[in-house]
C-alpha positions in Angstrom: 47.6 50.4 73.0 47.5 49.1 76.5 43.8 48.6 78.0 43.3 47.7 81.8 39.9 46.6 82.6 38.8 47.3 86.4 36.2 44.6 87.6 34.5 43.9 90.7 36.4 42.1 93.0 34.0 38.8 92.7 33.9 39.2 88.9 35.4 34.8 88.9 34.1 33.6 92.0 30.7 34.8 91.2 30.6 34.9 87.5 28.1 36.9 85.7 26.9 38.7 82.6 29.4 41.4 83.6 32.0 38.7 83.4 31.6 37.2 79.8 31.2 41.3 78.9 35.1 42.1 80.4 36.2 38.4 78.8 35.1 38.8 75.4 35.9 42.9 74.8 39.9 42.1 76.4 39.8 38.9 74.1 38.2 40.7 70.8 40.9 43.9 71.5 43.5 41.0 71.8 43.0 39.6 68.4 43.3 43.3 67.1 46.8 43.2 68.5 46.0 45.1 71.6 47.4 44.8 74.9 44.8 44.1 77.1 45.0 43.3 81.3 41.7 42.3 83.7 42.3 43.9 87.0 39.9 43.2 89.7 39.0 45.8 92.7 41.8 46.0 95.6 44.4 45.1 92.8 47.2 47.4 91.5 46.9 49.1 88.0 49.8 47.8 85.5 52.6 50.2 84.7 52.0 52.0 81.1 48.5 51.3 80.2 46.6 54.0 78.1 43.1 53.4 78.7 40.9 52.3 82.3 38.1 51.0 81.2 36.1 50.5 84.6 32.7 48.8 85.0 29.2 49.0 87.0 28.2 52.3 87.8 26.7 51.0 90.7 29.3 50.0 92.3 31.5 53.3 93.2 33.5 52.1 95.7 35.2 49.5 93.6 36.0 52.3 90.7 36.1 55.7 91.8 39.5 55.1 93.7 41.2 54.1 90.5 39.5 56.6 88.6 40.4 60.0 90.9 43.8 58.4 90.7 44.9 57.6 87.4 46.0 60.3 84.6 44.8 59.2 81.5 41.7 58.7 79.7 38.7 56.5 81.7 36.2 55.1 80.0 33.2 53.8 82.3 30.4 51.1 80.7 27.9 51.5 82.9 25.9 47.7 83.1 23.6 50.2 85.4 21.2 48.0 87.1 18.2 48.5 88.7 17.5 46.6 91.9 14.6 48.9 92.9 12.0 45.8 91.9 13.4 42.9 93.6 15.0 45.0 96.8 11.5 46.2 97.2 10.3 42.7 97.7 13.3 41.5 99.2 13.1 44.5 102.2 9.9 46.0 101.5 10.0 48.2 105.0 14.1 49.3 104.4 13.4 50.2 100.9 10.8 52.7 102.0 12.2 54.4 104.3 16.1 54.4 102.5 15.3 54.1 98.7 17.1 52.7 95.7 20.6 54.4 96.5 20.9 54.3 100.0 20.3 50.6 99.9 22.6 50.0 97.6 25.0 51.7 100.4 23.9 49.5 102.8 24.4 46.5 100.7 27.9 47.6 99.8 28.6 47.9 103.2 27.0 44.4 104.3 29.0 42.6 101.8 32.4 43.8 103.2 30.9 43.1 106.8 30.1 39.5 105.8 33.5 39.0 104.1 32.1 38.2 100.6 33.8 41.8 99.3 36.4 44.2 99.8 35.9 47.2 102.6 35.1 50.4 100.3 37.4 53.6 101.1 36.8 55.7 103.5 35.6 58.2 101.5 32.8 56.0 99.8 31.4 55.6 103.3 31.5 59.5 104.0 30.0 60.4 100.8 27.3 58.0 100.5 26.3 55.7 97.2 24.6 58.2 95.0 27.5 61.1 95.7 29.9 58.7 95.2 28.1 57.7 91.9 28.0 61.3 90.6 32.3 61.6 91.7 32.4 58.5 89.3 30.6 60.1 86.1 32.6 63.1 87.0 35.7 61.7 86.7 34.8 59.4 83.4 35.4 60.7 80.2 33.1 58.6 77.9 30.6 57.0 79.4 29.2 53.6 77.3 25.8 52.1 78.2 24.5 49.3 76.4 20.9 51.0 75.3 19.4 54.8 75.1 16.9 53.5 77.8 20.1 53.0 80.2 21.4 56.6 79.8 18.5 57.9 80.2 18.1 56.4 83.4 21.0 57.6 84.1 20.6 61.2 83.8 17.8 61.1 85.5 19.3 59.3 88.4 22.5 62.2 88.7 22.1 65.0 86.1 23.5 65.4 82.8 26.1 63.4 80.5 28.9 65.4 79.6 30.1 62.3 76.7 28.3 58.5 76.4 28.4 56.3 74.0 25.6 53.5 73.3 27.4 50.5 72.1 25.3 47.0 72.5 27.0 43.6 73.9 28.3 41.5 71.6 27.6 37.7 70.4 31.1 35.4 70.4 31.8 33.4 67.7 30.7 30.2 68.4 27.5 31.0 69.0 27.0 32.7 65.8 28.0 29.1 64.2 24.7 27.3 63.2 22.7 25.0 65.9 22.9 21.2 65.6 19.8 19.9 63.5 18.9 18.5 67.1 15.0 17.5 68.2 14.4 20.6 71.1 12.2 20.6 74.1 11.3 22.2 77.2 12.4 25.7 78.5 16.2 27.1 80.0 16.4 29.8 82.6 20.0 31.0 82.9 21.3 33.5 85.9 22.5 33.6 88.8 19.5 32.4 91.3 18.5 35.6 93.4 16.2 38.1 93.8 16.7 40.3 90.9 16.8 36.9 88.4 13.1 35.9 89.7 13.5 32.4 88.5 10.9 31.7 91.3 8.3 32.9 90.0 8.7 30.4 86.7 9.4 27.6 88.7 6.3 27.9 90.5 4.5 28.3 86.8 6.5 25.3 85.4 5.9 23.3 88.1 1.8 23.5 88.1 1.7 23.3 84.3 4.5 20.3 84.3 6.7 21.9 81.8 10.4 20.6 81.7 12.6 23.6 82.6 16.8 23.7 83.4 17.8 26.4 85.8 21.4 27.3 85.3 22.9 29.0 87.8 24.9 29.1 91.1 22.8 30.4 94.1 23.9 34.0 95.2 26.0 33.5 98.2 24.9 36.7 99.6 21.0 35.5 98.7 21.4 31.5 99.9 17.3 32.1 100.9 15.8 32.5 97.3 18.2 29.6 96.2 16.6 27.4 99.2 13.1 29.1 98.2 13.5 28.0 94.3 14.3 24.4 95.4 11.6 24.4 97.6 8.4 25.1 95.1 10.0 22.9 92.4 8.2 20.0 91.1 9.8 16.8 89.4 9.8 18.0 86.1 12.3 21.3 87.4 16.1 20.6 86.6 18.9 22.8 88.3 22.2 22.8 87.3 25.4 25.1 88.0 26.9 28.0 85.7 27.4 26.7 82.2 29.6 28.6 79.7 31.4 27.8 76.4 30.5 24.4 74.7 28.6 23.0 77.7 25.7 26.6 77.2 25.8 26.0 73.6 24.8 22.6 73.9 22.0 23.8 76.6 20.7 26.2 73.7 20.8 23.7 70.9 18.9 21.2 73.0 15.9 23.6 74.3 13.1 24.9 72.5 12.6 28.5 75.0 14.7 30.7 76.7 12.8 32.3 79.3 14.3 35.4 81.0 12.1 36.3 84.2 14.5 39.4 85.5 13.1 42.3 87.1 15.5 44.0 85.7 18.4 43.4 82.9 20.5 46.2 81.6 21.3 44.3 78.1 20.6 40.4 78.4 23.2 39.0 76.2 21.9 35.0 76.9 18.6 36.1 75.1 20.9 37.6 71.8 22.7 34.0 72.2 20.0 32.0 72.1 18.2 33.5 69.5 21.1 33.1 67.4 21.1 29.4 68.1 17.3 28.7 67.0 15.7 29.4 70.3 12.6 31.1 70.6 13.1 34.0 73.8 10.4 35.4 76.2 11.5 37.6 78.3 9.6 39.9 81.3 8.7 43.8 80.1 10.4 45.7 82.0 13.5 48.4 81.0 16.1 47.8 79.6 15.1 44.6 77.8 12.4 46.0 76.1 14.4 47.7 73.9 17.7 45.9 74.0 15.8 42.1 73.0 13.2 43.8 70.8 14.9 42.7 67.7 14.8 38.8 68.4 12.7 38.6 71.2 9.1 38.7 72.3 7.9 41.1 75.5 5.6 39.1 78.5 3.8 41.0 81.1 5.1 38.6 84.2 2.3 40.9 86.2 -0.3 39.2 84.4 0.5 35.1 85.3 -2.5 33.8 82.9 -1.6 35.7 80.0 2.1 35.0 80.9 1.5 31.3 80.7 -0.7 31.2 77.9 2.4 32.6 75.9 4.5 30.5 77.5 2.6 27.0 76.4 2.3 28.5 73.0 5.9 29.1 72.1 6.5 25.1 73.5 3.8 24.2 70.9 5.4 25.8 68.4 6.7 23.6 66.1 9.0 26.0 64.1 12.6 26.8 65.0 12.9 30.6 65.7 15.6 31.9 62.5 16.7 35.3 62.9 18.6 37.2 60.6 21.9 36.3 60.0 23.2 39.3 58.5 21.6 41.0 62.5 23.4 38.6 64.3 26.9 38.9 62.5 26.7 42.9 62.8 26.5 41.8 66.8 29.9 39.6 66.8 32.3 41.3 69.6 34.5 41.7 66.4 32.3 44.3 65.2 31.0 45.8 68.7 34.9 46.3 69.8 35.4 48.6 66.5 32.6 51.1 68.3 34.6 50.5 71.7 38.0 51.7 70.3 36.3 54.7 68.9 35.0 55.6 72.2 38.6 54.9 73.7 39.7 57.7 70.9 
């Protein structure tokens, strides 16, 4: 079988969770002896493929093209992100007046104006965002979102799903292997540094309680403000470095004791399911989706309340016991056992 993958245009340049989700699923169909190509918006489909597996529901303009024009089955996972808590920060008077859909239009738009993206179809522009969106789910035939909380946001964003799928993210293999018997300290933040990541927010809390943190990352190049910001309120004992992946992450995870994940908003946080398999203990902010998708190996902070925030904080650095999860969990998370639910969506 012959699987296309449709990606955002910046899916390399500005590498993200999205990216190591398209990677490791072509990969893990690969080693099944699939055929398996990585198309990226504006680029033609390959002749004789059998599935068009697209991604990011919010991002219509990239997809629906493809999807009103190919023939065969579509399968859409949705990595349907919120931005309703950062953009309300980020353009508190805009947001008001436009809401959550409209400007995700204008940002859409403002990224083909500034040259960082491709110029969405004419009929995107007509239609608008959320029409667009609900033209998308129209034209998919399985739908796959990586939590229950995520489709039900979902439906009650556009109406009813005629076929999903929930089918988690999976863990690659080498960070299944067991850590380094190595002497951990200090907390990683991993993401790319914008809004929606709110790395500031920890800095600022690291910085006044002197606790060594790494921020890995490259700044948004749409957002080169809250990089400047971040910089700005860090104190000596804040590291940051650029986007880590393979050995150079593991060896970030096997070095740090806490794996803090701020986000206003993650639709499954795969870096928290990595880290916890490599011994670290993970924190993450309590918002949806994470509270259900880290549940399992994670613990839930309310970043409203900053004393009660730290004070959880400090005590999982004090800890002097390495975080073991269970292996037989983590295994049934390898992408060799998530891509056996994938192809049965594809069926």
């Amino acid at each position: 079988m012959h699987i296309a993958f449709l990606a955002r245009k910046t899916l390399f340049s500005q590498p993200g969770g999205d990216t190591v989700q398209v990677e490791q699923t072509a990969s893990a169909l690969t080693r099944l002896g699939h055929t398996t190509s990585i198309i990226l918006a504006g680029q033609p489909l390959p002749a004789n493929i059998d599935i068009l597996h697209g991604f990011n529901l919010i991002r219509p303009a990239d997809v629906l093209p493809y999807f009103l024009k190919f023939k065969g089955r579509k399968v859409l996972s949705s990595i349907y992100v919120d931005y309703s808590l950062a953009d309300a920060q980020r353009f508190p008077i805009l947001f008001k007046f436009v809401g959550k859909h409209g400007l995700e239009y204008i940002k859409t738009v403002g990224r083909a104006t500034n040259g960082s993206d491709r110029w969405p179809r004419f009929r995107y522009v007509l239609f608008g965002q959320k029409r667009s969106a609900k033209r998308l789910l129209a034209a998919t035939d399985v739908l796959i979102t990586s939590s229950q909380s995520e489709a039900e946001r979902i439906q009650a964003d556009f109406g009813a799903i005629k076929n999903q799928r929930t089918i988690p993210l999976g863990i690659a293999s080498e960070f299944l292997a067991p850590p380094y018997d190595t002497e951990r300290q200090g907390i990683l933040v991993l993401g790319r540094l914008e809004w929606l990541k709110n790395q500031k927010t920890v800095i600022e809390w690291a910085s006044k309680e002197n606790w060594p943190m790494t921020i890995i990352g490259d700044a948004n190049k749409n957002q080169p403000g809250y990089f400047a910001q971040c910089q700005k309120v860090a104190g000596p004992t804040i590291h940051f470095r650029p986007y880590a992946t393979g050995d150079e992450l593991l060896h970030e995870l096997q070095r740090h004791k806490v794996l803090l994940i701020p986000s206003h908003f993650e639709s499954f946080s795969l870096v928290g399911w990595e880290a916890a398999a490599q011994g670290m203990n993970v924190l993450f902010n309590d918002v949806a989706d994470m509270k259900e998708t880290l549940a399992p190996i994670g613990t839930a902070l309310d970043f409203s309340n900053a004393q009660t925030a730290i004070q959880a904080i400090q005590a999982a650095l004090d800890d002097p016991s390495e975080q073991k999860k269970s292996q037989e969990l983590l295994e049934s998370r390898s992408w060799d056992q998530i891509v056996k639910q994938i192809l049965e969506a594809y069926a």
